[in-house]
N, C-alpha and C positions, 0 to 999 in steps of 0.2 A: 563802461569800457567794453570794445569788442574783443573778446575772447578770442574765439576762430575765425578767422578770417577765411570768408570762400572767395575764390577765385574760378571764374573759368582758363580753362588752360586750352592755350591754342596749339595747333599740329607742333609748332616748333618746339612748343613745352615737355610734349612727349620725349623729348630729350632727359629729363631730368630725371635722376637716380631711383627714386622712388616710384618711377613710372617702368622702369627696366623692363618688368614682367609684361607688359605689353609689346615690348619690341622684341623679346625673346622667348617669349612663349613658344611649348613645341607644338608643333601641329598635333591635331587629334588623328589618335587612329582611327577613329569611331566611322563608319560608310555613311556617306550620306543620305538622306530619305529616297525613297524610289516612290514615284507615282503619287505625289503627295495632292495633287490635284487644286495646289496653289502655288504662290510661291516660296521657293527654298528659303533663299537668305533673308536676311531681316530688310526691310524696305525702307526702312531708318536707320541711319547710325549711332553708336552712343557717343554719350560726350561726356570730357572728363573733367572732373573738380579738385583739387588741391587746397588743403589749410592747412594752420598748427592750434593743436589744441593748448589749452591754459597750463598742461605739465608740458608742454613743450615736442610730443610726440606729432610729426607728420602726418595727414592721412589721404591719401588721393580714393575718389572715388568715379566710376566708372558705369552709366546707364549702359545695360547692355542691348539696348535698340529695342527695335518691334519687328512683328508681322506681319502688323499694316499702318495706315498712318494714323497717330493719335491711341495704338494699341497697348492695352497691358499686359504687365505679367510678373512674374515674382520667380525668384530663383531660393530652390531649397536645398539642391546639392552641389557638391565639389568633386573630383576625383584627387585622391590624396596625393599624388604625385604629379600630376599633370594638371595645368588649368581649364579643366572641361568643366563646365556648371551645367546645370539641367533644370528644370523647372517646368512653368506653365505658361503661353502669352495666349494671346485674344489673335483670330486669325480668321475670320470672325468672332467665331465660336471657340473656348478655349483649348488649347490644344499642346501637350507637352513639344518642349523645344531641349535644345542643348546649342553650346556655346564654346566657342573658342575666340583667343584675336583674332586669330589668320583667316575665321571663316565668318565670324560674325553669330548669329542666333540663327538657328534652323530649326523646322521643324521635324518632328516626332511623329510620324502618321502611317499609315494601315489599313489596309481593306479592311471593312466589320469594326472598326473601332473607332469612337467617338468623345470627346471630351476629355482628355488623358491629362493627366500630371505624372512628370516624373520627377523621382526625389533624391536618390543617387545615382552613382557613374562611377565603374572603375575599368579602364582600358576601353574596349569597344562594346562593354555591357554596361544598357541602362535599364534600369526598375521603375517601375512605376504604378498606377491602376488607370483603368478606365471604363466605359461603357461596351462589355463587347456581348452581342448577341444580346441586349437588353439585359446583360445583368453587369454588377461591378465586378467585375475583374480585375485581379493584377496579370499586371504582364513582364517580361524578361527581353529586351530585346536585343540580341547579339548580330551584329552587325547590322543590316538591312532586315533580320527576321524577328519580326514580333511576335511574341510565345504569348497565350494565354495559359494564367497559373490559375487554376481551381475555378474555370469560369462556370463551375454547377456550384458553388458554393451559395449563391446570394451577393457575396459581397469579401474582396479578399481585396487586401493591401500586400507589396511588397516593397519594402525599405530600405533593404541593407543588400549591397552586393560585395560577396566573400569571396577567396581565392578558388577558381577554377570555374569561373561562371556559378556557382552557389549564391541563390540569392536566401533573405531570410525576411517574415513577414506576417501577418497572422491571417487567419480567415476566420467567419460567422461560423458556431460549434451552435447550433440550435439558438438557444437564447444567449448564450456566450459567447467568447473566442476561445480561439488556441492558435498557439504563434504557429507558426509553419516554418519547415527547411522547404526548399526547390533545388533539388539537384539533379544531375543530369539523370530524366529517366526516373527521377524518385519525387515523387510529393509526401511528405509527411508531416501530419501532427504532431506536436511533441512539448516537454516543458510541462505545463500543465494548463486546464481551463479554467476559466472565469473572468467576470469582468474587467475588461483592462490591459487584459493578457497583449506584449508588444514588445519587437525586437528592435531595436534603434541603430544601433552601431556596433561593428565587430574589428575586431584586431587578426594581426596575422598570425596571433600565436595562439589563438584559439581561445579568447576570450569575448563574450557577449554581455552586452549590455540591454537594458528596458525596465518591463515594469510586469508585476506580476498581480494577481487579484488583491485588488483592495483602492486603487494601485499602491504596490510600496515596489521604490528600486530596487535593482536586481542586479549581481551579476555571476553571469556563468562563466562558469570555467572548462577548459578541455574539452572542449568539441576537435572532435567530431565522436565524443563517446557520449553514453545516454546521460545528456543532460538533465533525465527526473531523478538523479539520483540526488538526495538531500546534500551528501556533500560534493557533489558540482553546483549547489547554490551558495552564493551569499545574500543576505540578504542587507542591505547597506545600513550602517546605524543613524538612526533619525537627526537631524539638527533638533536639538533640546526646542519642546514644545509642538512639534511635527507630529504625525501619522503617518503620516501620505505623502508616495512621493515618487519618481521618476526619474530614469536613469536616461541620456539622452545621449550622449559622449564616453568613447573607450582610448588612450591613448596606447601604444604599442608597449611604453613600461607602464599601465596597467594603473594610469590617472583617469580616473571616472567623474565627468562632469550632466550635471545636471540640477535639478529642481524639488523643494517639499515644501510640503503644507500642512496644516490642519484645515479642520473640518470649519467651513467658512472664515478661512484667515487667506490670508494673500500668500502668493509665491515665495520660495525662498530659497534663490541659486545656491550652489555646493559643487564643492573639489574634495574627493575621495581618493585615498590611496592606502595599500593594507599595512602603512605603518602610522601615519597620522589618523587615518579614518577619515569620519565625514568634518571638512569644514566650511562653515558658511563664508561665502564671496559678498563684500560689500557693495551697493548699490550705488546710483547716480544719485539720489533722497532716500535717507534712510526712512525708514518705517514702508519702504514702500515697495511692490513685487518687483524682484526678479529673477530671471529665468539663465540659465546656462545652456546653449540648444547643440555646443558643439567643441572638441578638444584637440589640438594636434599634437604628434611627439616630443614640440619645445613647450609644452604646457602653455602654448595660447587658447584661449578659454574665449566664448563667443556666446550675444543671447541678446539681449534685449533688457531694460531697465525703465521702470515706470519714475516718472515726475511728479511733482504735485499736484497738476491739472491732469490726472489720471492718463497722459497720452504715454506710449512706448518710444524707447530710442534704442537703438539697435548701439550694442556697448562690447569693446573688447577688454577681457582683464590682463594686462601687462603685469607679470609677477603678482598677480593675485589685487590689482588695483586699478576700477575701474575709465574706461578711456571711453567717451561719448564720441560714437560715430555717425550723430545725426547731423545731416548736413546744414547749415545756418542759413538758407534760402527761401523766400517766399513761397509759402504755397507749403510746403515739406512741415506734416505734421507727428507723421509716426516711422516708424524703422525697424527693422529687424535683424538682426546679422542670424542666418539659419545654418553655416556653415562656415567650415577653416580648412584649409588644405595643407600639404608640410611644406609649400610655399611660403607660407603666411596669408595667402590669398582670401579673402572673406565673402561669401557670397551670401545674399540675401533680398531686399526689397525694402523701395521706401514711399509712402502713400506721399504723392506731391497732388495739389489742388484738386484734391479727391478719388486720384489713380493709381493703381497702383507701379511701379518702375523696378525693375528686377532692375539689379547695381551689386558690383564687386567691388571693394573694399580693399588697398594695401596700407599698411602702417609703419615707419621707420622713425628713426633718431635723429633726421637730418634737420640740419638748419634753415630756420624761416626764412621767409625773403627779405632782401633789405628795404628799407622804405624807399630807396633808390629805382628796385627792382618793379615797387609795388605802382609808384609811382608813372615809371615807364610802359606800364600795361596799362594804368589808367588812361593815359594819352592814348595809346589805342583804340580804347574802349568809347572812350570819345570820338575820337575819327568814325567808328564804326557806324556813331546815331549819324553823324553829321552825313555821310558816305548814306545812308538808307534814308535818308531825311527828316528826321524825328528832329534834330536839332541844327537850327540857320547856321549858316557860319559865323554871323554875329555872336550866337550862344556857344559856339564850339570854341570862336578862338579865345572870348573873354575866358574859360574854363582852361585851355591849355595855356593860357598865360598867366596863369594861377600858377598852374602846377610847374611851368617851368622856372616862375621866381622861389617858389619852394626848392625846385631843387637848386637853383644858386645859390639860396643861404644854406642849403644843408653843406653845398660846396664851399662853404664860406665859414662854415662850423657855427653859422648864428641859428641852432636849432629849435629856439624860440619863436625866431619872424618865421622861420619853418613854418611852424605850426599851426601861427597863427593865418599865412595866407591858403594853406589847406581847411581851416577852420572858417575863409571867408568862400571856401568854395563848395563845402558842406552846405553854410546857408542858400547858396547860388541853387545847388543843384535842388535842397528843399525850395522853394521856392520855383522851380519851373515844374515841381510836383503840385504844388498849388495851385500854380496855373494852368494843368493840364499839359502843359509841355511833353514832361516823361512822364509814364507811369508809374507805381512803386516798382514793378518789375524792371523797368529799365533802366530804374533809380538807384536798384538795389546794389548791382558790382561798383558802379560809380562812388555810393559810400562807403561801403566796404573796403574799397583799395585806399582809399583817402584818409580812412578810421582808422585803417591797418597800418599806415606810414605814418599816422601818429603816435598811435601805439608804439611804433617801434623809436621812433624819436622821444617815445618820451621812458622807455622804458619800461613800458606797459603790457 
């Protein structure tokens, strides 16, 4: 039985509740690139996907285009309020971008700077690192100005940006790290060194999150006071059988999400709070790693979830249980959700026939489509091969004339012959995959809407 049903959704579908954030999304304040020596907006558009998972939760998803054609890139941040994602695409060479609806993906660029990611965004400041003056550098970029942070260090990361343009992040300490503040004017080390040492995420009441030597999670508290002092640390209690482990996510009441381990054992997500403590988050297969990478103030929790056949699926946990947001498509093997905004918005990345696709994520309660619904797109989607020529009209009308006797019986309440002449149009369309007709790819939504209408006819 088909579980989730994917669907592409056409311009008009963008109508649908669950797609809202795209129609109303605010514009970014963020400047756009100056002298970026290619081009700005994305030279692809994305396209967007709609199912229902097996507990019944909606999820639409959204590729957020390229830089060039056939480009990648992966998306690692959100701005908590606004839908701004940031990340990396391929432009040739990779090169940090950000993203809005209203503008599409743009690039991230800079005299002296080469090969950039960036990882957060809050207003018109993004974080990031890159290659500047041949070394790794983080950088700060407020509006059109790109700041190098510590580029005599070797090698510095910035991750987290804080109220007032404060970013937080660590730099190379000889053979170690130490996390880093960047404030206006001020570079400093601070927290303590050693392997591992890493700021992740911060709250607006002055709580931080990461990992500290060993790595074991962490979080501090009351910044902006000296956070070496022992009691500005916690240090989080292990999931029973753990050592090791990392703090990834801070929520504003002060739910901390992330991941532990032991010493060659797999992953093992976790939701913290200083009246329950650490408790472990169930997976997609149990016995199997997973990761929490991110938390918003409704306790939506976000990361990834390994399978049996060792691949990742990008998973958000609804009240603490987990919901697969890997898309059900050809080609689409792994996924990641890297972030949650207090949107609900999800951003992250899904490796499709071996590329990687930066993709945002919505989820709601809303009801499936009717097999009526599902049906009437199929007709479409037929028209569409027939229309590009991939199938005769021969093959097209025999296929719509399936689908339109199904829906007479549906009209007719004989939800049986329903079924059955969707189930002779399954065989049809196998079958012109046989012969080379469609591809599996072109084969794919055709079953899937057909599976889906039975499924819903049969109560499936």
């Amino acid at each position: 039985m088909v579980l989730a049903l994917l669907r592409r959704v056409t311009p008009a579908g963008l109508l649908l509740a669950s797609l809202a954030w795209l129609a109303c999304s605010p514009d970014s304040d963020i400047t756009g690139p100056v002298n970026v020596g290619g081009p700005n907006l994305a030279v692809t558009a994305g396209e967007t996907y709609g199912w229902t998972t097996a507990s019944g939760v909606t999820v639409t998803m959204q590729t957020l285009g390229a830089l060039m054609e056939n480009g990648q890139s992966q998306a690692f941040g959100i701005d908590d309020d606004n839908d701004v994602i940031v990340g990396k695409a391929q432009a040739p060479s990779m090169v940090a971008f950000y993203w809005t609806a209203a503008d599409g993906m743009q690039m991230i660029d800079a005299e002296g700077w080469i090969a950039t990611d960036a990882y957060d965004v809050r207003g018109d400041v993004i974080v990031g690192l890159g290659f500047f003056e041949g070394a790794v550098a983080a950088f700060r970029r407020i509006g059109a100005e790109m700041q190098p942070l510590y580029p005599d260090a070797g090698l510095a990361v910035a991750e987290v940006v804080y109220k007032d343009n404060t970013a937080f992040g660590w730099r190379r300490n000889g053979s170690s790290r130490a996390a880093v503040e960047w404030r206006s004017g001020i570079d400093r080390a601070w927290l303590s060194f050693g392997d591992g040492i890493n700021v992740k995420d911060a709250n607006d009441s002055g709580f931080l999150v990461g990992a500290v030597s060993g790595p074991r999670a962490i979080l501090w508290v009351d910044y902006p006071k000296h956070l070496d002092f022992p009691e500005n640390q916690i240090l989080l209690e292990p999931l029973p059988g753990t050592s090791l482990g990392q703090a990834e996510g801070v929520s504003e009441n002060t739910k901390v999400a992330g991941h532990m381990w032991a010493s060659g054992s797999h992953n093992r997500a976790f939701i913290w709070d200083p009246v329950n403590e650490t408790v472990e988050l169930p997976g997609l297969v149990e016995g199997h790693s997973t990761k929490a990478l991110d938390i918003n103030d409704s306790e939506l929790v976000v990361g990834e979830s390994e399978l049996a056949d060792g691949n990742e699926h990008a998973v958000a946990w609804i009240n603490r249980q987990p919901v697969d947001l890997h898309p059900s498509m050809v080609g689409a093997t792994i996924s990641t959700a890297q972030a949650v905004n207090n949107n609900g918005l999800i951003a992250g990345y899904v490796r499709i026939d071996g590329g990687w696709q930066a993709v945002a994520w919505s989820i709601g309660d809303g009801e499936p489509p009717t097999p009526e619904e599902q049906l009437d797109e199929l007709k479409g989607e037929i028209a569409s091969l027939a229309a590009s020529g991939v199938l005769s009209d021969d093959e097209a009308n025999s296929m719509t004339s399936k689908v339109d006797n199904a829906l007479k019986k549906i009209g007719q309440g004989k939800t049986g012959s329903a079924i059955n002449k969707l189930g002779a149009l399954i065989n049809q369309i196998g079958e012109c995959v046989s012969s080379g007709i469609l591809t599996s790819e072109e084969a794919e939504p055709l079953l899937d809407l057909a599976q889906g209408a039975i499924d819903g006819l049969s109560g499936g």
